[in-house]
Every structure is written in structure tokens, then in C-alpha cells.
Backbone of each chain as nested JSON, in Angstrom:
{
  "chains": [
    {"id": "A", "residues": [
      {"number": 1, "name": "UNK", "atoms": {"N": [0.831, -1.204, 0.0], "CA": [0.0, 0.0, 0.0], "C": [0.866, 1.255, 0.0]}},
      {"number": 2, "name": "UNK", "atoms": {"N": [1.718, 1.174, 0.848], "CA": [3.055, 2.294, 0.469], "C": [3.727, 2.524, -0.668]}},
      {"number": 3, "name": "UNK", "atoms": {"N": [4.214, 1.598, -0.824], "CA": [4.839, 1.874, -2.02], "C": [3.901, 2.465, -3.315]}},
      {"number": 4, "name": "UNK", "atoms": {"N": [2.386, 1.429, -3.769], "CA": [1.426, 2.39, -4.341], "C": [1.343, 3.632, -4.562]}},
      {"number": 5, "name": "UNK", "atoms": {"N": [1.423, 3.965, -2.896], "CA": [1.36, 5.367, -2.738], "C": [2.645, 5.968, -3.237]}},
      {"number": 6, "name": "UNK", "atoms": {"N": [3.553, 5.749, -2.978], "CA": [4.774, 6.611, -3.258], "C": [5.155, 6.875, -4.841]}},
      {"number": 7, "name": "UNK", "atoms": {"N": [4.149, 5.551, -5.502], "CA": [4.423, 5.655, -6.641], "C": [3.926, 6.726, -7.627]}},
      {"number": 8, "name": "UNK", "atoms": {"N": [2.458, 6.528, -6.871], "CA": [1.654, 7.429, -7.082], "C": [1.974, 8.556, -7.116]}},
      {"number": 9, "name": "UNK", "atoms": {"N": [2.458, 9.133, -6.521], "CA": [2.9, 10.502, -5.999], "C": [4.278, 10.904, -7.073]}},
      {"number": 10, "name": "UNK", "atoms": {"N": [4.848, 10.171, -7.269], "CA": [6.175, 9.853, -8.462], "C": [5.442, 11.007, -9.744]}},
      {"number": 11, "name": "UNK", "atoms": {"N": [4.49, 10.25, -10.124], "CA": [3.821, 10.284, -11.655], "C": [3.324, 11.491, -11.412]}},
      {"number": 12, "name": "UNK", "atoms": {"N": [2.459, 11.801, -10.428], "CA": [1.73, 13.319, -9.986], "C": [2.813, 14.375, -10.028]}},
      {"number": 13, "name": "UNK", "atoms": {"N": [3.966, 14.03, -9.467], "CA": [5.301, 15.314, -9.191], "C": [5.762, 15.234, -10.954]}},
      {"number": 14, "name": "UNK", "atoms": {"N": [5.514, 14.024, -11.289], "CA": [6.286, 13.962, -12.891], "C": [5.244, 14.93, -13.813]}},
      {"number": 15, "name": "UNK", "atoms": {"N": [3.809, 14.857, -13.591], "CA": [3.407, 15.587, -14.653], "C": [3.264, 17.154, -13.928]}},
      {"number": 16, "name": "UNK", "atoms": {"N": [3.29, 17.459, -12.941], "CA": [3.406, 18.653, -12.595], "C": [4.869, 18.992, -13.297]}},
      {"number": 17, "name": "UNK", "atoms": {"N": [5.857, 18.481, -13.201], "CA": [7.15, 19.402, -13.391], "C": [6.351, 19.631, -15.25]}},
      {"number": 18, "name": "UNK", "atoms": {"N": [5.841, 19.035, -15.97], "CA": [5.488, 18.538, -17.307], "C": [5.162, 20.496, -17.22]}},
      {"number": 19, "name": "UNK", "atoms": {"N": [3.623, 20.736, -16.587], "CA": [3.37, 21.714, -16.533], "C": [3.839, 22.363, -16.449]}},
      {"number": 20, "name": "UNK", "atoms": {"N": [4.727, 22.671, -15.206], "CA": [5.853, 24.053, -15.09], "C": [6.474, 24.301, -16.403]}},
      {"number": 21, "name": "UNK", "atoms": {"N": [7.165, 23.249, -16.77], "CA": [7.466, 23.315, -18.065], "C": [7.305, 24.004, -19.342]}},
      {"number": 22, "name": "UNK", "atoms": {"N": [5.553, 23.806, -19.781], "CA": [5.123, 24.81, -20.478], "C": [5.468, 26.303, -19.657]}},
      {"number": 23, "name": "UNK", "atoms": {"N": [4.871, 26.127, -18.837], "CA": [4.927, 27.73, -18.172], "C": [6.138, 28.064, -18.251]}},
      {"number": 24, "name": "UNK", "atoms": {"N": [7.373, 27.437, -18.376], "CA": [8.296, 28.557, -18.353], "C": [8.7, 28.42, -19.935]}},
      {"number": 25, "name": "UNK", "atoms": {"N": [8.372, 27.54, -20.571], "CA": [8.353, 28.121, -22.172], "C": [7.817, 28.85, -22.768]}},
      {"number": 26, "name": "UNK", "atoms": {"N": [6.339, 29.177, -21.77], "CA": [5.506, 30.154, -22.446], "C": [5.514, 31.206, -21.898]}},
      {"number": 27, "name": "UNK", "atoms": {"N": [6.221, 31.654, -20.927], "CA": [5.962, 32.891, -19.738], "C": [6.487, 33.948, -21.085]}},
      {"number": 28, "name": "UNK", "atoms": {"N": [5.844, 35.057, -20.995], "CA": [6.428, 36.598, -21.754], "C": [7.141, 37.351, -21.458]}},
      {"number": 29, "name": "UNK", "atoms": {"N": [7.63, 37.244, -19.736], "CA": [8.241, 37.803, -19.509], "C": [9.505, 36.719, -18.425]}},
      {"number": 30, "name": "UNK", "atoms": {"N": [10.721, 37.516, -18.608], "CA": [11.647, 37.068, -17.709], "C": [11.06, 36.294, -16.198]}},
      {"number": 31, "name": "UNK", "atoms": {"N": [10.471, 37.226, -15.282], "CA": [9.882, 36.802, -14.018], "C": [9.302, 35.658, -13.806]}},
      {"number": 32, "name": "UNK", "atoms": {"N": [8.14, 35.724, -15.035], "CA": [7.466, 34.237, -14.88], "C": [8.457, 33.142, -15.636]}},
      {"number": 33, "name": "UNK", "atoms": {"N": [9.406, 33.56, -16.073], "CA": [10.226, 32.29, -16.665], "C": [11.169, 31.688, -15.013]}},
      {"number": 34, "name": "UNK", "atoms": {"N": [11.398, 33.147, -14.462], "CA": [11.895, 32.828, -12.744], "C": [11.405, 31.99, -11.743]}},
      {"number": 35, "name": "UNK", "atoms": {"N": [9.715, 32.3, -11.903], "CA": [8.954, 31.748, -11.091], "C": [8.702, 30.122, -10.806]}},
      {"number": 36, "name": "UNK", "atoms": {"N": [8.634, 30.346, -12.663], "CA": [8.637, 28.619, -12.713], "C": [9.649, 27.635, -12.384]}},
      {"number": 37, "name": "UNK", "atoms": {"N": [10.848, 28.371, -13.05], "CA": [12.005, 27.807, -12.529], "C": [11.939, 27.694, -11.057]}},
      {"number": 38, "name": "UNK", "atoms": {"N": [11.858, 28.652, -10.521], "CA": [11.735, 27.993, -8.97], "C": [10.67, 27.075, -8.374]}},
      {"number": 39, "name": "UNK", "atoms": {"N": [9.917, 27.139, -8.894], "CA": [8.843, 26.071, -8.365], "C": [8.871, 25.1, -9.665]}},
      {"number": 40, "name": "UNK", "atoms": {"N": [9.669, 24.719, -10.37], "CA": [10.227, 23.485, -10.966], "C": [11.183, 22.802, -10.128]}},
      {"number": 41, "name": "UNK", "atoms": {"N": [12.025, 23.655, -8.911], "CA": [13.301, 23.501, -8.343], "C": [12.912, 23.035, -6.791]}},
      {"number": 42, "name": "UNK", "atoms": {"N": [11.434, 23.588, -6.539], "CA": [10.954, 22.964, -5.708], "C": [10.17, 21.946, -5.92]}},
      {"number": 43, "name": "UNK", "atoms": {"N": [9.778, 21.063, -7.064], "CA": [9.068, 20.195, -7.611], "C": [10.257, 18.909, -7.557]}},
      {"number": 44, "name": "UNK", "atoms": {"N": [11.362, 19.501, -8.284], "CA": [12.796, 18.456, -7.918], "C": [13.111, 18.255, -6.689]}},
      {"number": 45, "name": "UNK", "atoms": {"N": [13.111, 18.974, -6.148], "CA": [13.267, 18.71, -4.586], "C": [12.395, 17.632, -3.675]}},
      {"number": 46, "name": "UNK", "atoms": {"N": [11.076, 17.667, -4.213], "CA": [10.137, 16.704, -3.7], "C": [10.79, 15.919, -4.22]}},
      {"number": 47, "name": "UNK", "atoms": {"N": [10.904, 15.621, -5.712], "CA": [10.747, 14.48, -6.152], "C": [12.095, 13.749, -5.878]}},
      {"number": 48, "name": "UNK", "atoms": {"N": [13.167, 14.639, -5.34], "CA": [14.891, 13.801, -4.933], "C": [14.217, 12.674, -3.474]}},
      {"number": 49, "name": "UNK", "atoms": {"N": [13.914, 13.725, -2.745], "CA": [13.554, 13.286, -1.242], "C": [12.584, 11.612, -1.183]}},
      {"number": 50, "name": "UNK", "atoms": {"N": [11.723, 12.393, -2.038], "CA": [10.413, 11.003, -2.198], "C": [11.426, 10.013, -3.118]}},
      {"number": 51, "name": "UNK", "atoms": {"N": [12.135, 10.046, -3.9], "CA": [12.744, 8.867, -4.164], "C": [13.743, 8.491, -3.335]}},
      {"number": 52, "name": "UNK", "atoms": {"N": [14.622, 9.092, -2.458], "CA": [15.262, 8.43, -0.945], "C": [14.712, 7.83, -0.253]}},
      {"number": 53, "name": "UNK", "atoms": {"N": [12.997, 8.479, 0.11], "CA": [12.184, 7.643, 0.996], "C": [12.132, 6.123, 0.293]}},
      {"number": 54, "name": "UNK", "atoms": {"N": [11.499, 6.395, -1.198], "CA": [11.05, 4.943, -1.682], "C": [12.429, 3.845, -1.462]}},
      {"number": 55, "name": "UNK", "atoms": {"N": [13.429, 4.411, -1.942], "CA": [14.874, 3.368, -1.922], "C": [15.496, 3.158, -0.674]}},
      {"number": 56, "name": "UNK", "atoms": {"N": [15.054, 3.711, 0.321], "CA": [15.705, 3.763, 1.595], "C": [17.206, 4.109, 1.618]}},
      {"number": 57, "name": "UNK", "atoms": {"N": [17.765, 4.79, 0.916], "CA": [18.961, 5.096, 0.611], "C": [18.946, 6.611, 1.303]}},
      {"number": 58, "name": "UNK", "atoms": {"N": [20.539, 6.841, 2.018], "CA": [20.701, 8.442, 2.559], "C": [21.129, 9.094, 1.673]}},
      {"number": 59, "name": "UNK", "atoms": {"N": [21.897, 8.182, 0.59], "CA": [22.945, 9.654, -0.278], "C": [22.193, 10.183, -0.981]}},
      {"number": 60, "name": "UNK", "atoms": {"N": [20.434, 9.633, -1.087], "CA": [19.653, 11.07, -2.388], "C": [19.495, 12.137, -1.354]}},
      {"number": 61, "name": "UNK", "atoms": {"N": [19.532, 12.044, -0.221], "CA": [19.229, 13.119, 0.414], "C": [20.21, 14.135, 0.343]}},
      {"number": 62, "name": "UNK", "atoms": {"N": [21.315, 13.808, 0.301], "CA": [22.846, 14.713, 0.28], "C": [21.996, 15.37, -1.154]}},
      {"number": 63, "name": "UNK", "atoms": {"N": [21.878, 14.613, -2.338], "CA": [22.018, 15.232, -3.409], "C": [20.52, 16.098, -3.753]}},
      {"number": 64, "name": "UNK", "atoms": {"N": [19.605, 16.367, -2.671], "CA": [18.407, 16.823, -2.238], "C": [19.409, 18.336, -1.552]}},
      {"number": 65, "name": "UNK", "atoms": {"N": [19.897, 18.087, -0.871], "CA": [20.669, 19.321, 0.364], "C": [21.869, 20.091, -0.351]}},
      {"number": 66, "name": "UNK", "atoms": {"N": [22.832, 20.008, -1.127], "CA": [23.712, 20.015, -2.413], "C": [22.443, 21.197, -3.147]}},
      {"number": 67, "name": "UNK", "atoms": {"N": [21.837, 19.872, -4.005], "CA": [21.063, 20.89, -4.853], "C": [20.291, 22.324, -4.734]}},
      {"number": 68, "name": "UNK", "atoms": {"N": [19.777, 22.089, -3.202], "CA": [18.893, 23.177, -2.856], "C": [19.578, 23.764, -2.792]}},
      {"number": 69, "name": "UNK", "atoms": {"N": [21.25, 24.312, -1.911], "CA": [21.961, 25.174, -1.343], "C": [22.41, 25.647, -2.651]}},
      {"number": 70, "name": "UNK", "atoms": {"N": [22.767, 25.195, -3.628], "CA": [23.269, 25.776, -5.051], "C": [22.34, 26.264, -5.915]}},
      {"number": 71, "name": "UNK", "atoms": {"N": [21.27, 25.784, -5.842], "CA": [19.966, 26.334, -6.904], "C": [19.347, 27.577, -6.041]}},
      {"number": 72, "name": "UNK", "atoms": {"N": [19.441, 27.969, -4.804], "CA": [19.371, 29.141, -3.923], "C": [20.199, 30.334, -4.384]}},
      {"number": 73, "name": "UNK", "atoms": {"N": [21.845, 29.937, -4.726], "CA": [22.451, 30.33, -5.196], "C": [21.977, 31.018, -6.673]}},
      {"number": 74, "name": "UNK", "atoms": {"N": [21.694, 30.445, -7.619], "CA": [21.458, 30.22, -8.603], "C": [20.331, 31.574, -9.487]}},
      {"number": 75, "name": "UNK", "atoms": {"N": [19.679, 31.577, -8.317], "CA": [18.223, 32.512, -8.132], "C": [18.763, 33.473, -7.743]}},
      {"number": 76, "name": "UNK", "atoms": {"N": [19.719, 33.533, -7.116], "CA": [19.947, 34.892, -6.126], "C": [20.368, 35.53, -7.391]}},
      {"number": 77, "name": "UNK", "atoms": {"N": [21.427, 35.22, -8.171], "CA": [22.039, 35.805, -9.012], "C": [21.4, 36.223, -10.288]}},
      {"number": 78, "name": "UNK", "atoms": {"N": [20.178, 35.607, -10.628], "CA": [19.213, 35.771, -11.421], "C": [18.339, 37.366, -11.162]}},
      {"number": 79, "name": "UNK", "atoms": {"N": [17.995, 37.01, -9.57], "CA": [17.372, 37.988, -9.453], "C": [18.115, 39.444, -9.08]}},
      {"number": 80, "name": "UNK", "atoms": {"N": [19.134, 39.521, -8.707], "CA": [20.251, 40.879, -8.332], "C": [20.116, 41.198, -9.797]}},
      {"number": 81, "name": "UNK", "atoms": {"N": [20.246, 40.471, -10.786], "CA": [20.529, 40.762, -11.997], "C": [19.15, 41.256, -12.78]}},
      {"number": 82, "name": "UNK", "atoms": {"N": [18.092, 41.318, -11.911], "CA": [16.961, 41.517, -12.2], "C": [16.22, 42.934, -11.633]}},
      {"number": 83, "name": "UNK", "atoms": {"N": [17.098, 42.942, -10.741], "CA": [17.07, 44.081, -9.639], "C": [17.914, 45.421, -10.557]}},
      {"number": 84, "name": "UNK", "atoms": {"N": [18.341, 44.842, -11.281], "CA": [19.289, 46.379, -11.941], "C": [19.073, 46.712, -13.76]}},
      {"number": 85, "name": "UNK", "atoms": {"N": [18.18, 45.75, -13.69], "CA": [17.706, 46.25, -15.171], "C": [16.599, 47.156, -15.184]}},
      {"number": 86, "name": "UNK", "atoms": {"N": [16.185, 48.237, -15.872], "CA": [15.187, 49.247, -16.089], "C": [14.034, 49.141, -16.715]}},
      {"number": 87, "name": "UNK", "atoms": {"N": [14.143, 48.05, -18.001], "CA": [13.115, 47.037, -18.718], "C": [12.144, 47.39, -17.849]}},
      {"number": 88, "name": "UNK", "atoms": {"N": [10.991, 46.48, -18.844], "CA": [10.041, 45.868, -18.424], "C": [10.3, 44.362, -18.06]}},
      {"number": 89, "name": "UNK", "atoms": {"N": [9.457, 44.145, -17.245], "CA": [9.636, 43.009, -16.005], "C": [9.007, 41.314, -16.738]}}
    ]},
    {"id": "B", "residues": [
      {"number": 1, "name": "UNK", "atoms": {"N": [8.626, 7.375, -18.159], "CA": [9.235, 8.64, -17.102], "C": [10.116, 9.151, -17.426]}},
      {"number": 2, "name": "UNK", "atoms": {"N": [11.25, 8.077, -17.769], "CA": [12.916, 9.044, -18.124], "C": [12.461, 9.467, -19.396]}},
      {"number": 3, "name": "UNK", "atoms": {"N": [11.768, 8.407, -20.043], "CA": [11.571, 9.3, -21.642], "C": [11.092, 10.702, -21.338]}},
      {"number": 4, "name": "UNK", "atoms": {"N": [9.954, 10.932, -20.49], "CA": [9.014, 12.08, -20.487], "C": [10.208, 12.934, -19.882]}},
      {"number": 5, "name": "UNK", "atoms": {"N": [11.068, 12.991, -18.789], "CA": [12.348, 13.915, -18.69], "C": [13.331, 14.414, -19.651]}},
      {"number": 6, "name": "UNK", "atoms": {"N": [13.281, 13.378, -20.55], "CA": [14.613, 13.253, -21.936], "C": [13.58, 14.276, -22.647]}},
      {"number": 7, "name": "UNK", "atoms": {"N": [12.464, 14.576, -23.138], "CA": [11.77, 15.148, -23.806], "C": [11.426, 16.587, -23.704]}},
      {"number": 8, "name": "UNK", "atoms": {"N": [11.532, 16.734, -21.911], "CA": [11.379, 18.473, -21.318], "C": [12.761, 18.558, -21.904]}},
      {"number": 9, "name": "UNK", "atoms": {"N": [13.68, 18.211, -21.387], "CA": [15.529, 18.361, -21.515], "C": [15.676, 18.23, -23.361]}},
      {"number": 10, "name": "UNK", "atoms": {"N": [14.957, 18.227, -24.158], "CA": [15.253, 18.288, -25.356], "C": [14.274, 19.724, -25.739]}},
      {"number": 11, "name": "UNK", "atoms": {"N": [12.915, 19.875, -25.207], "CA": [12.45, 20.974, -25.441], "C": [13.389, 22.078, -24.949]}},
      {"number": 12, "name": "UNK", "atoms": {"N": [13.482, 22.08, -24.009], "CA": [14.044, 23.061, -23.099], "C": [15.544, 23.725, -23.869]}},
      {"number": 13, "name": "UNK", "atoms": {"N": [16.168, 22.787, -24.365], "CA": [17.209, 22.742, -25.436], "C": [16.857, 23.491, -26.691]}},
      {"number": 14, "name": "UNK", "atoms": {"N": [15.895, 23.181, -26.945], "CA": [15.836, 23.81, -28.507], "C": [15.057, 25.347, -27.681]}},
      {"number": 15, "name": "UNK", "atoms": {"N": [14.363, 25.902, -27.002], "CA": [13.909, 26.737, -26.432], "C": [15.032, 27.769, -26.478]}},
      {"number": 16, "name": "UNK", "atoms": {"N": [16.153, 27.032, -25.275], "CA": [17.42, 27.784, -25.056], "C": [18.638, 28.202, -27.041]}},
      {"number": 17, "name": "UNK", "atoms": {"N": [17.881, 27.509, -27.461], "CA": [18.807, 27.757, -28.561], "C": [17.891, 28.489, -29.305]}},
      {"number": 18, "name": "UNK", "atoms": {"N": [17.061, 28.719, -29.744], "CA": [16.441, 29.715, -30.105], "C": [16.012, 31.121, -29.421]}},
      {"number": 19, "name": "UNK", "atoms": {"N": [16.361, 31.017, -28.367], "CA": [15.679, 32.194, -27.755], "C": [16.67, 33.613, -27.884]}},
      {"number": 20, "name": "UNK", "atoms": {"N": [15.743, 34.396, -28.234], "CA": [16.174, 36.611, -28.524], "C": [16.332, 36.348, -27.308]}},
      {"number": 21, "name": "UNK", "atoms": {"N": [16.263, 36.616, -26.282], "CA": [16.421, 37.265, -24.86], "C": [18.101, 36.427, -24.551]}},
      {"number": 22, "name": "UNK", "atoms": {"N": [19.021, 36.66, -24.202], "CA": [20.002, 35.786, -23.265], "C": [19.63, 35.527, -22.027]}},
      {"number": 23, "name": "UNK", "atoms": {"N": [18.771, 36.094, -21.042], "CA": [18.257, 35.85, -19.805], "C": [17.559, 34.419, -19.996]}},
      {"number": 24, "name": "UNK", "atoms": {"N": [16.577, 35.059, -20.765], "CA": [15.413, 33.472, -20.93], "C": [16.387, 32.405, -21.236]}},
      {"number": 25, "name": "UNK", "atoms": {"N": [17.438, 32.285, -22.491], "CA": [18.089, 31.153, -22.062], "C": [19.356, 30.305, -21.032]}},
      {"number": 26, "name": "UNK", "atoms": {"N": [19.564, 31.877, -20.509], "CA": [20.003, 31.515, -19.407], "C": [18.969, 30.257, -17.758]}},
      {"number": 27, "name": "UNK", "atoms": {"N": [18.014, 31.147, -18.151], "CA": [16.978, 30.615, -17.017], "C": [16.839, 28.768, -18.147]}},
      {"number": 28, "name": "UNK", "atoms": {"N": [16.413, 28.714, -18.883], "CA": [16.56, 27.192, -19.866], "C": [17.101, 26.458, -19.544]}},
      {"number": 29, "name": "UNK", "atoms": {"N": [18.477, 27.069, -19.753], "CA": [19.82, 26.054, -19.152], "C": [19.476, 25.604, -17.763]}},
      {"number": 30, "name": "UNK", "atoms": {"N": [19.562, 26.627, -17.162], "CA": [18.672, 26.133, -15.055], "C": [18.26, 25.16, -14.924]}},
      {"number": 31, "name": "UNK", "atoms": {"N": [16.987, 25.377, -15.628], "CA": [15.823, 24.456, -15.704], "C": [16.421, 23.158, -16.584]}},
      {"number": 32, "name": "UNK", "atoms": {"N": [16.905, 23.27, -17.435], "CA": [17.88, 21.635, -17.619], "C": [18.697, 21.033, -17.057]}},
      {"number": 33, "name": "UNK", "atoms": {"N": [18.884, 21.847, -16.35], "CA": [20.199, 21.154, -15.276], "C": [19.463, 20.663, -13.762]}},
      {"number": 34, "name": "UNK", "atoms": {"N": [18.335, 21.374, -13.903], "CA": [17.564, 20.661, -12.579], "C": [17.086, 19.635, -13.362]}},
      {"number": 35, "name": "UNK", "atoms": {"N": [16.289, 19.636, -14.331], "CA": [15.984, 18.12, -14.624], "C": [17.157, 16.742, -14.965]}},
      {"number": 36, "name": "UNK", "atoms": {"N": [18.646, 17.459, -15.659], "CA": [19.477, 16.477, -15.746], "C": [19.647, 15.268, -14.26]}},
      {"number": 37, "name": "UNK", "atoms": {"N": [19.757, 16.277, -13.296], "CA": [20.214, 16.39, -12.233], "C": [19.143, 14.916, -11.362]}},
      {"number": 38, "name": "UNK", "atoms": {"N": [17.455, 15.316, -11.553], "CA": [16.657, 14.181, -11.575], "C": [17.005, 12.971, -12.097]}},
      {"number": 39, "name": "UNK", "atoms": {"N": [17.252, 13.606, -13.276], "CA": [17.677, 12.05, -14.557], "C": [18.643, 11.014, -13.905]}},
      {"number": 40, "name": "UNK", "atoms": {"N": [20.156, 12.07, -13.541], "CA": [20.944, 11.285, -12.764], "C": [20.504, 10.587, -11.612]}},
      {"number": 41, "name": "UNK", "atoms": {"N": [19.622, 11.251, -10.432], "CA": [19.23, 10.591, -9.429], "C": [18.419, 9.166, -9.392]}},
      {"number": 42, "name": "UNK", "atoms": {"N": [17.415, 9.646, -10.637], "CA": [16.534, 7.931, -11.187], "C": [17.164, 6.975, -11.884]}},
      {"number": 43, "name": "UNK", "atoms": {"N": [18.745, 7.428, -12.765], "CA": [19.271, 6.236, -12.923], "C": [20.351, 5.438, -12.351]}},
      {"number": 44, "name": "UNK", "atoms": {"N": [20.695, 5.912, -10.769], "CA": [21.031, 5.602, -9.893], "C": [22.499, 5.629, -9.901]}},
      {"number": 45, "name": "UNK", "atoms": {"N": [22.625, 7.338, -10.004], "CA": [23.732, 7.971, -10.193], "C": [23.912, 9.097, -9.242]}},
      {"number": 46, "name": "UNK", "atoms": {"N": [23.699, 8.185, -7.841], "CA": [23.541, 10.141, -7.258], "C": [25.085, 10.852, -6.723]}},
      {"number": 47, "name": "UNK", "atoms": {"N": [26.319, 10.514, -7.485], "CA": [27.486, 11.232, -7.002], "C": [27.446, 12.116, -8.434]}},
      {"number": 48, "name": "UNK", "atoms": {"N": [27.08, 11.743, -9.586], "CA": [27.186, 12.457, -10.674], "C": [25.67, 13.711, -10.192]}},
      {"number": 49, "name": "UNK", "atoms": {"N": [24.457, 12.966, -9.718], "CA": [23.915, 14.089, -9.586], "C": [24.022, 15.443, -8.748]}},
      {"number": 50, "name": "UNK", "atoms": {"N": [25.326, 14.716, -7.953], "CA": [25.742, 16.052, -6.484], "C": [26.494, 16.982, -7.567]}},
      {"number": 51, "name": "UNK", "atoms": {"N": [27.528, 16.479, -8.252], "CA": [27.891, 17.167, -9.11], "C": [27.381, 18.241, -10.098]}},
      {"number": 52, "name": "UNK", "atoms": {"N": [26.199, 17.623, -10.918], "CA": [25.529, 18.224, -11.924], "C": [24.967, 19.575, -11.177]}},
      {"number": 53, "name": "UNK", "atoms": {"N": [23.954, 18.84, -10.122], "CA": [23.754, 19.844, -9.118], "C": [24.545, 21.383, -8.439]}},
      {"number": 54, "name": "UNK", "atoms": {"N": [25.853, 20.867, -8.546], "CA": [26.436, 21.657, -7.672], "C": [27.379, 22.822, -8.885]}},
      {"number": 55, "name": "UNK", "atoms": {"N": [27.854, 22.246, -10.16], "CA": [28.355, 23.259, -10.828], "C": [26.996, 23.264, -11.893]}},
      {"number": 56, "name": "UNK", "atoms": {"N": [26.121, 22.917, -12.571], "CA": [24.996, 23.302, -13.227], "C": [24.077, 24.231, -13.054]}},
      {"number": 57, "name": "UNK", "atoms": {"N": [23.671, 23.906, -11.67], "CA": [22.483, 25.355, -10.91], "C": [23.46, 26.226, -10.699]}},
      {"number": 58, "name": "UNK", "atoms": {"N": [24.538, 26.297, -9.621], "CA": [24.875, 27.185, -8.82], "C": [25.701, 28.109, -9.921]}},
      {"number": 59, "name": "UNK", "atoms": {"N": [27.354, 27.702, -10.26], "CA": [28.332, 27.937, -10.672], "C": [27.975, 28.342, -12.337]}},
      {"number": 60, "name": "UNK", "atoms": {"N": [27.734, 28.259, -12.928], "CA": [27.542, 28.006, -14.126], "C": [26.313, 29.18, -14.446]}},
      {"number": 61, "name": "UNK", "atoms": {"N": [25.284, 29.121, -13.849], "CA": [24.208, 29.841, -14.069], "C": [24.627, 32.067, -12.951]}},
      {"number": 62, "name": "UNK", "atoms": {"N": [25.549, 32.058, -12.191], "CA": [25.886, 32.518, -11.727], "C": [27.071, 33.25, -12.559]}},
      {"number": 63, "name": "UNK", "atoms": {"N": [28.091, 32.515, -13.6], "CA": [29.186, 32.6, -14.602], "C": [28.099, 33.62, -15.843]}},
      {"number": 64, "name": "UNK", "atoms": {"N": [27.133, 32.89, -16.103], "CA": [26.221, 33.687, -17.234], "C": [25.732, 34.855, -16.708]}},
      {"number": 65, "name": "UNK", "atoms": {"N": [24.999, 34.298, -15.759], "CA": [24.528, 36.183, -15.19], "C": [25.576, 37.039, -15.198]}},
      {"number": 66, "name": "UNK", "atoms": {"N": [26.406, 36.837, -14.542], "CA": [27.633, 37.739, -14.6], "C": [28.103, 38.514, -15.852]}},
      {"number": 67, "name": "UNK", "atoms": {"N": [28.236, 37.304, -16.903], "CA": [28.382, 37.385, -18.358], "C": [27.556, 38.907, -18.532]}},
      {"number": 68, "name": "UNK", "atoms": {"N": [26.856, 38.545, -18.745], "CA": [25.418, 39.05, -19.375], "C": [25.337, 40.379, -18.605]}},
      {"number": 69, "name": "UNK", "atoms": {"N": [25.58, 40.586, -17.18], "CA": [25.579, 41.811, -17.038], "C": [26.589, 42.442, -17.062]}},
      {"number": 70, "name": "UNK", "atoms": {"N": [27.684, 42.018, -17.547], "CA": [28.813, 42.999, -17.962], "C": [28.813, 43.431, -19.461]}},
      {"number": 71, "name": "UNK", "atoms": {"N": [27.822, 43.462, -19.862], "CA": [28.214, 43.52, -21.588], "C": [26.253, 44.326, -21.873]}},
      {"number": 72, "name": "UNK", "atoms": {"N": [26.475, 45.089, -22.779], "CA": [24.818, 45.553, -23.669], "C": [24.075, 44.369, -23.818]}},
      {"number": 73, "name": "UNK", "atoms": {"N": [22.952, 45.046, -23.319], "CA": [21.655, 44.255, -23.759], "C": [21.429, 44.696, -25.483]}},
      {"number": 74, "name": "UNK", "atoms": {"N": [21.202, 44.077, -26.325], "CA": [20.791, 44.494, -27.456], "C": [19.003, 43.86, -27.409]}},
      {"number": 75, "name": "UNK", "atoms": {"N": [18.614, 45.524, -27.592], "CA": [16.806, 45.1, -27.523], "C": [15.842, 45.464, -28.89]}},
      {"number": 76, "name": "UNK", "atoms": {"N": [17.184, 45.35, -30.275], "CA": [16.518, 45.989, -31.541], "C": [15.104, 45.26, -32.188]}},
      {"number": 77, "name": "UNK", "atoms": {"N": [15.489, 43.631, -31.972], "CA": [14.394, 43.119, -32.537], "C": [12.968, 42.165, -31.763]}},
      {"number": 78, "name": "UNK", "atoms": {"N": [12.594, 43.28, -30.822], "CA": [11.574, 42.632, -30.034], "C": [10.776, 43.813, -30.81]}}
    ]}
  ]
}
């Protein structure tokens, strides 16, 4: 029944990232191409963790804790760089 | 599944290679490197995915911004 579930939940996080997806191919502007990216980055994040749970393995979690601290990174620099343009948004 | 990942990571590719803006394909690349990064983890590669992870998002996407804001925006053909 667990595992079901976990599987379940696999395919649900898989077609959500599907969605984000469009959205950040289709966003018009920079921001929403940001947005998605980040909540694509939090969609990976579920989906690292929930596959550690399913395998009982610790090292996806490292590569769950790794990823977040660098993709934090990642954004920051996106957005400073977003912070100093005059454009439209 | 991996197919349906191999398929964002190929859109996302041709997206980033076509795209007027350098930002937008900067943000592309991101977003492929978080999904590579999955890819590695489901095919039970997770020292390559600490890696991908760690110079793909962070280093790399941080190298472009930089890029990009040291140099003209050219905004002739929007």
C-alpha cells in the first residue's frame, strides 16, 4: 500500500514538473520564466527526497541538500541581476 | 518517465537555442540542469547528480549572469 502510494505521488510530481514546463516556455516575460524555474526547483526537490524515501537510501538526500543550497544560489544571481535592469519586467 | 524527462531536456534545449532574450536562455539552461540532475538521481547515479547539481544550478548559471551583465543588452528586434 506504500509503495502504491509513493508511486503514485512519483507520476503526480512527474506531470506537474510537465506543466511548469510549459509555463516557463511560455511565460512573456523574464519573471514568470523565474517563477517557474523555482517552483520546478521545488518540484525536484520533492521528487529527490520522495525517491530516498522509496529506496531507503541516505545519499539522495545529500544530493536533495547540495542541490537546494546551489539552486538558492542560482536565483539569487538571477534575481540581483533583475534588480538592476530598467526594462520591463 | 525518463523518456518524459529526456523530452522536457530536449524541449528546453531547442527553447534555449532559439531564444532573442540571453536571460530566458540563461533561465533554460537552469531548468535543464535541474531536470538532468533528476535524470541522474533515477538512474542511480547520485554522485554524478551532487555534481551536476552543484556546478549546473549554482556555478555556471551565476558565470552567465555575470556574463550578461557585464556587456549591452541588445533590444533591436523585439
Amino acid at each position: 500500500m506504500t509503495n502504491f502510494i509513493l508511486s503514485g505521488m512519483k507520476y503526480f510530481l512527474i506531470v506537474f514538473a510537465t506543466i511548469t514546463t510549459i509555463r516557463l516556455l511560455l511565460g512573456p516575460s523574464a519573471s514568470d520564466r523565474l517563477v517557474a524555474m523555482n517552483v520546478l526547483s521545488s518540484i525536484a526537490l520533492a521528487l529527490l527526497i520522495l525517491w530516498g524515501v522509496t529506496t531507503k537510501n541516505v545519499l539522495y538526500l545529500d544530493v536533495a541538500l547540495v542541490y537546494d543550497i546551489f539552486g538558492f544560489l542560482g536565483f539569487l544571481a538571477i534575481t540581483r541581476f533583475l534588480k538592476n535592469t530598467k526594462d520591463k519586467l | 518517465m525518463n523518456i518524459l524527462l529526456l523530452s522536457l531536456i530536449l524541449c528546453l534545449s531547442i527553447f534555449s537555442l532559439i531564444a532573442k532574450d540571453l536571460l530566458h536562455a540563461v533561465i533554460a539552461l537552469s531548468a535543464i540542469s535541474i531536470l538532468s540532475a533528476l535524470l541522474f538521481t533515477f538512474l542511480k547515479a547520485p554522485d554524478v547528480a551532487i555534481t551536476e547539481a552543484a556546478v549546473g544550478t549554482g556555478v555556471s548559471t551565476i558565470i552567465y549572469v555575470w556574463a550578461i551583465r557585464h556587456t549591452k543588452r541588445k533590444d533591436g528586434d523585439k
